[in-house]
C-alpha positions as CSV (number, residue, x, y, z in Angstrom):
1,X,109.5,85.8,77.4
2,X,111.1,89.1,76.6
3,X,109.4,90.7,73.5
4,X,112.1,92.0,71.8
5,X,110.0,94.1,69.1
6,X,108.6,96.8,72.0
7,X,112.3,97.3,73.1
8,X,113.0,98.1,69.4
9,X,109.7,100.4,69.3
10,X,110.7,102.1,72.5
11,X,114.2,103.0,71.4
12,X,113.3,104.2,68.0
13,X,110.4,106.1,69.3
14,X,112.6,107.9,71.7
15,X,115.4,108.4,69.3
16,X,112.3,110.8,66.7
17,X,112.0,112.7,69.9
18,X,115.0,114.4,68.8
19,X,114.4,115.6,65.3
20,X,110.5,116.2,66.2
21,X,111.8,118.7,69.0
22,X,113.9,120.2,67.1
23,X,111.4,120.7,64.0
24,X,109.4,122.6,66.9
25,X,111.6,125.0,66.8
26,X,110.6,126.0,62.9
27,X,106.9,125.1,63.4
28,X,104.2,127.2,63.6
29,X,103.1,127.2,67.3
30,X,104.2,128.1,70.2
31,X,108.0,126.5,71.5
32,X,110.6,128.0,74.2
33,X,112.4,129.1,70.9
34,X,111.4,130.0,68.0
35,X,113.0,130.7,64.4
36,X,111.9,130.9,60.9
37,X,108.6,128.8,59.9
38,X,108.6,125.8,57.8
39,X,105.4,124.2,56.5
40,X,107.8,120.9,56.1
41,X,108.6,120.9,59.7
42,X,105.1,121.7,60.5
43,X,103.8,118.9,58.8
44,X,107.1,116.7,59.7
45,X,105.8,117.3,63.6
46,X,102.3,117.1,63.4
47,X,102.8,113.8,61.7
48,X,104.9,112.3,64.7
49,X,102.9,113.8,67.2
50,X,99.9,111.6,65.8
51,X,101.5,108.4,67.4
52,X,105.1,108.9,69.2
53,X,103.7,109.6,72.7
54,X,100.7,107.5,72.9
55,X,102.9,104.6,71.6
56,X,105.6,105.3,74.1
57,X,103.0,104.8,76.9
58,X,101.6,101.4,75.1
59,X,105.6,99.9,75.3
60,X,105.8,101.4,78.9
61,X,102.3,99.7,79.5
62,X,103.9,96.3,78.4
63,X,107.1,96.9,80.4
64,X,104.9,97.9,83.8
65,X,102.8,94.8,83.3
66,X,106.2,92.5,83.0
67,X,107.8,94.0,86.5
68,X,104.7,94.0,87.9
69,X,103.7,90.1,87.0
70,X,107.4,89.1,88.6
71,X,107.5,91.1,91.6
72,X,105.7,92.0,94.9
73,X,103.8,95.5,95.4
74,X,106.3,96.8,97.9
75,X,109.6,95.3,95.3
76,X,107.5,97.2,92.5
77,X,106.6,100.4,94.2
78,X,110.4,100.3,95.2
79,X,111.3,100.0,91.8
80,X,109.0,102.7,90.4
81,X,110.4,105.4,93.1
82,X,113.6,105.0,92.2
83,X,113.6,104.6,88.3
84,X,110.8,107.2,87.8
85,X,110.6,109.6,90.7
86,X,114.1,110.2,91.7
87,X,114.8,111.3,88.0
88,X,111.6,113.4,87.7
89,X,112.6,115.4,90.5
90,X,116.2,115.7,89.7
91,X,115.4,116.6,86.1
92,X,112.8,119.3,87.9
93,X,115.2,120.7,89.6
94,X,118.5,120.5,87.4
95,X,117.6,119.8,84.0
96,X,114.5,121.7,83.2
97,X,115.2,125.3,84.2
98,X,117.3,126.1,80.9
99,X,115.1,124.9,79.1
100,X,113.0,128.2,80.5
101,X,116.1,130.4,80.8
102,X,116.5,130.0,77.1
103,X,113.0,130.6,76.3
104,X,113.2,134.1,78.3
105,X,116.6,135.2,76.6
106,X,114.9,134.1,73.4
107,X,112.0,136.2,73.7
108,X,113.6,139.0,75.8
109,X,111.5,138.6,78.8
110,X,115.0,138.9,80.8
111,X,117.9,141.4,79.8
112,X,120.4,139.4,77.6
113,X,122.8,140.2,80.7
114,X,120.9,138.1,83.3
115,X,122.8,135.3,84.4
116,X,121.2,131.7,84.8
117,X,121.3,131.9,88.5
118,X,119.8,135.0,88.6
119,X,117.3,133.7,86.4
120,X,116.9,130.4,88.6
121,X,114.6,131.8,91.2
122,X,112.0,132.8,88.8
123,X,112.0,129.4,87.2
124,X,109.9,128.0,90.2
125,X,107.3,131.1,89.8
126,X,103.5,129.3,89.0
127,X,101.5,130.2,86.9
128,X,98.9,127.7,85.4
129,X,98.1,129.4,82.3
130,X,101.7,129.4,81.6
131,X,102.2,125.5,82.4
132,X,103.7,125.0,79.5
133,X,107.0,127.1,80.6
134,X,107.2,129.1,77.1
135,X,107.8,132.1,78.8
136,X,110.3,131.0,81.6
137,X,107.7,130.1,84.1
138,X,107.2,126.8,86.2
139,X,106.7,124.2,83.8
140,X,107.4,119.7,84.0
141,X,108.2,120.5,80.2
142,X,108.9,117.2,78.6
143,X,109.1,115.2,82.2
144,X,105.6,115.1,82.2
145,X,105.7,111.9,80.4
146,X,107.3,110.7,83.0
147,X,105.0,112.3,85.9
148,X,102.3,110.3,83.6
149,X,104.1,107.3,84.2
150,X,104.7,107.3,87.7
151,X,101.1,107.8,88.0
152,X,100.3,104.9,85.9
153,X,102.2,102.8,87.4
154,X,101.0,103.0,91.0
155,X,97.4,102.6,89.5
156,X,98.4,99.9,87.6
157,X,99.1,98.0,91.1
158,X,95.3,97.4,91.5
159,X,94.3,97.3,88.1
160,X,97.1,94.9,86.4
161,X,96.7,92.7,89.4
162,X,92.7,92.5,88.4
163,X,93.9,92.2,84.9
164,X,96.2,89.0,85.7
165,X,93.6,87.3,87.4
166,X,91.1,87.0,85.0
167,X,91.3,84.5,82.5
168,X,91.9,85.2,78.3
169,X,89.1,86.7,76.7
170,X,91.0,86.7,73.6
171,X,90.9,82.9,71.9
172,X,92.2,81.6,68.3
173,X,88.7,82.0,66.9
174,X,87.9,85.8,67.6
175,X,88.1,87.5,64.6
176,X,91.0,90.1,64.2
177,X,88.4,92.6,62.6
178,X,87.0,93.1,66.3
179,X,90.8,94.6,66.9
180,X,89.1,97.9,65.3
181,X,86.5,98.3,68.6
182,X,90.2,99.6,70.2
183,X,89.8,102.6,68.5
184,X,86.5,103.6,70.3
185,X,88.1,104.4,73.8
186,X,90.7,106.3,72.2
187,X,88.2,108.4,70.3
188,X,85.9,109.1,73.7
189,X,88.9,109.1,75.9
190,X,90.6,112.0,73.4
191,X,87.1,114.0,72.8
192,X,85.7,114.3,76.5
193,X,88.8,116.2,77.5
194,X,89.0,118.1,73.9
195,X,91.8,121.2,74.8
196,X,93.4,119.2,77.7
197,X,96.9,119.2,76.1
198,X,97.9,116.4,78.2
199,X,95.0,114.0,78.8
200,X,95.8,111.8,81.8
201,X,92.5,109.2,80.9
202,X,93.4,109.0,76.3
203,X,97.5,107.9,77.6
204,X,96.2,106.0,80.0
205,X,93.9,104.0,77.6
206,X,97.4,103.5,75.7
207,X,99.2,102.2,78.7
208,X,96.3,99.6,79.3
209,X,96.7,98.3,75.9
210,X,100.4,97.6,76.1
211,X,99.2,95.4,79.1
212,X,96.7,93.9,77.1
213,X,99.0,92.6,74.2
214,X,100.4,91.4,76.7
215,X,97.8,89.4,78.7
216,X,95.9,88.4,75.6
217,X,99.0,87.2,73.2
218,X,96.0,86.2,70.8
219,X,95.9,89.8,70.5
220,X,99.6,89.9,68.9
221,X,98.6,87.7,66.3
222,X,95.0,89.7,65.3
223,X,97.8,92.5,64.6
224,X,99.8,91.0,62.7
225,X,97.0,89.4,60.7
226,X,95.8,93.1,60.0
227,X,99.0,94.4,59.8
228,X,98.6,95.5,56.1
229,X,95.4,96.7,56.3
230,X,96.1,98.7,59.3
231,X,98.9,100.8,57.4
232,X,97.1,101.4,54.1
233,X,94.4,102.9,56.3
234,X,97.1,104.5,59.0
235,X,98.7,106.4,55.3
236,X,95.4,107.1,54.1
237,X,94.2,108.7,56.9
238,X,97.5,110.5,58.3
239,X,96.9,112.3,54.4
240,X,93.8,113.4,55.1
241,X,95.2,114.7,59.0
242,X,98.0,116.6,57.2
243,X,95.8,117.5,54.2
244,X,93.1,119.2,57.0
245,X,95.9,121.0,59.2
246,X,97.3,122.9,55.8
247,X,94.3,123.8,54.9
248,X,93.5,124.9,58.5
249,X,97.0,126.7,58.3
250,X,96.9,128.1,55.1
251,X,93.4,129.1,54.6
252,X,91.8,128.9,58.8
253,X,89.7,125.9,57.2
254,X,87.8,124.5,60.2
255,X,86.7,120.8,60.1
256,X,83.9,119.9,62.9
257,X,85.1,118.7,66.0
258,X,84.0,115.6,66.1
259,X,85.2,114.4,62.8
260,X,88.4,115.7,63.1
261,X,89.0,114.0,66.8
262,X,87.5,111.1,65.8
263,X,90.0,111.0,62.1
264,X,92.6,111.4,64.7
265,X,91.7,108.6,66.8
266,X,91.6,106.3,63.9
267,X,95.0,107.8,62.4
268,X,96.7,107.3,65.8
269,X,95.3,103.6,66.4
270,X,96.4,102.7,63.0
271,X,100.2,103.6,62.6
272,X,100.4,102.3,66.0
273,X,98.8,98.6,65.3
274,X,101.0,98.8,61.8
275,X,103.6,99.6,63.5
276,X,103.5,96.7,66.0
277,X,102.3,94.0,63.6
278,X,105.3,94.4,61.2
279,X,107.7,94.6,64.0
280,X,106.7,91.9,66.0
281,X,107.3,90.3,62.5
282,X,110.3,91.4,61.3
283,X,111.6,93.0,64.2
284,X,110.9,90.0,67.3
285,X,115.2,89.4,67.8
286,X,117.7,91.0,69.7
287,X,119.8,93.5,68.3
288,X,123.0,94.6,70.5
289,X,123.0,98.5,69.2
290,X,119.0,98.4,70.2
291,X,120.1,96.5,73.6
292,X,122.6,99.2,74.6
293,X,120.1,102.1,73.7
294,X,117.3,100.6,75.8
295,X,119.8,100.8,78.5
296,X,119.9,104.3,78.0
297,X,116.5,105.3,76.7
298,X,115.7,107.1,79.7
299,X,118.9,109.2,80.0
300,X,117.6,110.4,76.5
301,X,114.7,111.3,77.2
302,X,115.3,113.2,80.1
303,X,118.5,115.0,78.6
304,X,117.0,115.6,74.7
305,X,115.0,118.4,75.4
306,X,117.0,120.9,77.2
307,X,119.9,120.2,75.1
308,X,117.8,120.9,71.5
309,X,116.9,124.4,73.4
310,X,120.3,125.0,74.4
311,X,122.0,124.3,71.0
312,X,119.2,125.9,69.2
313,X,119.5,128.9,70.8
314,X,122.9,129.8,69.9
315,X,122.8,128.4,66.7
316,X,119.9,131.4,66.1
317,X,122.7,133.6,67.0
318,X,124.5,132.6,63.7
319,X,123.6,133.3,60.0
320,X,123.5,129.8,59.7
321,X,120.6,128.6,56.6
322,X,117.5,127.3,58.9
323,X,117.9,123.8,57.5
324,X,121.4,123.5,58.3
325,X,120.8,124.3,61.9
326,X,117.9,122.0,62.1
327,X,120.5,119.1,61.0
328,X,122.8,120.6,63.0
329,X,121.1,120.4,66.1
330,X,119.8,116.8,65.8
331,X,123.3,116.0,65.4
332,X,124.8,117.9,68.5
333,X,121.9,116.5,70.4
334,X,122.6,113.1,70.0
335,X,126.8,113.9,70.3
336,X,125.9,115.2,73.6
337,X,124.1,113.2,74.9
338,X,126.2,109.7,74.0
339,X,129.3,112.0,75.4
340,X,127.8,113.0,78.4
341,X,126.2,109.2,78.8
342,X,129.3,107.9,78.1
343,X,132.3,110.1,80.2
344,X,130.1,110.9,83.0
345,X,126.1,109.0,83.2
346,X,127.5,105.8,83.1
347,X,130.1,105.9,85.1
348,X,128.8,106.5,88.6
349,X,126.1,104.5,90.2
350,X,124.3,107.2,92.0
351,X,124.4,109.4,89.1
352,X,122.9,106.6,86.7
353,X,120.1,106.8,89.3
354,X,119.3,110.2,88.7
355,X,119.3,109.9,85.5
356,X,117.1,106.7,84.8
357,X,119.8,104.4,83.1
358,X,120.6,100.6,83.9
């Protein structure tokens, strides 16, 4: 039975991609473009970053356990090539580069005369301390999440199929306060790889647990049984995560490592639980406008990036007020991206491919 509540979550959680992007461009750390700073922003970004990736990988952890329960290895692996491989390379290849292009115009690395295909070649130049492609060198930028996932998935094959064959651990009677031991791999799974910005093992441990809710559908109701509690302590300590970052920013206060990871953990597990109890509540129907987005989630999350960096960079060129080109470019980026789904994505089969839409 299709849970309709994750397809909502997925879609919405894509969807903030776009404004939290484009608050990175006012934020106070490093971004392929940069323009005035806004402690709003900053806090606006830090608060999504808390939960919007690790809770994409939960939904995509229930999707992959779906396909995977209805289909052979060799129909799976199939699958996963061509929905998730196909459009990380193409995206590699096409759809990143500006985003470093940009980032090198921005900060003047390159003459403001230097085409894009002079520029193109350089692109593919390596250099690991500069993975994260802020100053126009080789980077997955934002298609690492989907790297992540193709990963995943071909693990998964051994590990769901173990998963599936053992029987519910999860009964009517077990008491939805043990749903709080979930936090503990998230804590030791963030903490042993403290300053990996993109820790394979903490989004796996995500992933896993989207399977889980699904294999154990005791589980569901624990969450929603909690699903208060789990938000007044998700708000109380997201506070105390945005309180600690000000402080850190405004005054370099330095909370002790393993507090601060382990707030985090607890901050992260709880506005995602919240989040799926009182959909799966509320939320558990089909919606048609959520329908045709999920068709399309993909397409979004591939384009998004490259076209906030794009728009934002020639919007800096303007005397624009920062807050109008922040609204400015959420709005363009989601124009462009229903336009160029619409006249073009959508339209031809082969091209749908490459861009991961249905």
């Amino acid at each position: 039975m299709r849970k309709h509540y994750i397809d909502v979550i997925r879609v919405l959680a894509i969807l903030l991609l776009i404004p939290f992007h484009s608050a990175r461009i006012y934020d106070f750390y490093p971004f392929y473009i940069k323009d005035d700073e806004s402690m709003m922003l900053q806090l606006f970004a830090i608060f999504l970053s808390q939960w919007r990736m690790p809770i994409l990988f939960l939904v995509s952890g229930v999707g992959t356990y779906f396909i995977l329960r209805s289909r052979s290895n060799r129909s799976f692996i199939s699958d996963r090539l061509k929905r998730l491989l196909i459009p990380f390379i193409f995206a590699i290849l096409v759809i990143v580069p500006p985003q470093g292009y940009y980032a090198s115009l921005s900060k003047g690395i390159i003459p403001a005369t230097t085409s894009y295909w002079e520029y193109y070649p350089t692109f593919f130049t390596f250099d690991l301390s500069q993975i994260d492609g802020f100053t126009g060198t080789f980077t997955p930028a934002h298609m690492w999440f989907i790297l992540f996932l193709v990963l995943f998935s071909f693990i998964s094959i051994a590990v769901f199929r173990f998963i599936q064959q053992k029987k519910s651990m999860v009964t009517p009677s077990t008491h939805s306060w043990l749903l709080y031991l979930l936090i503990i791999p998230i804590f030791i799974t963030d903490i042993s790889l403290l300053g990996m910005e993109f820790n394979p093992f903490y989004y796996f441990t995500f992933f896993l647990y989207g399977a889980y809710i699904v294999k154990e559908p005791e589980v569901e109701r624990m969450i929603t049984i909690e699903r208060t509690r789990l938000l007044v302590i998700a708000i109380i300590s997201m506070g105390a995560v945005l309180c600690l970052y000000w402080l850190h920013i405004i005054n370099g206060l330095i909370t002790p490592l393993i507090l601060f990871t382990l707030l985090q953990a607890i901050t992260t597990f709880t506005w995602i639980f919240a989040i799926i109890g009182y959909f799966k509540t509320y939320m558990n129907k089909k919606i048609e406008w959520i329908s045709a987005l999920n068709k399309m989630a993909f397409t979004i999350y591939i384009l998004h990036q490259t076209l906030i960096v794009v728009i934002g960079y020639y919007l800096q060129q303007t005397s624009i007020w920062m807050w109008t080109q922040f609204i400015l470019i959420n709005l363009l980026t989601f124009f462009s991206i229903g336009l160029l789904y619409f006249l073009f994505i959508k339209r031809f089969t082969f091209v749908k491919i490459l861009f991961g839409a249905k």
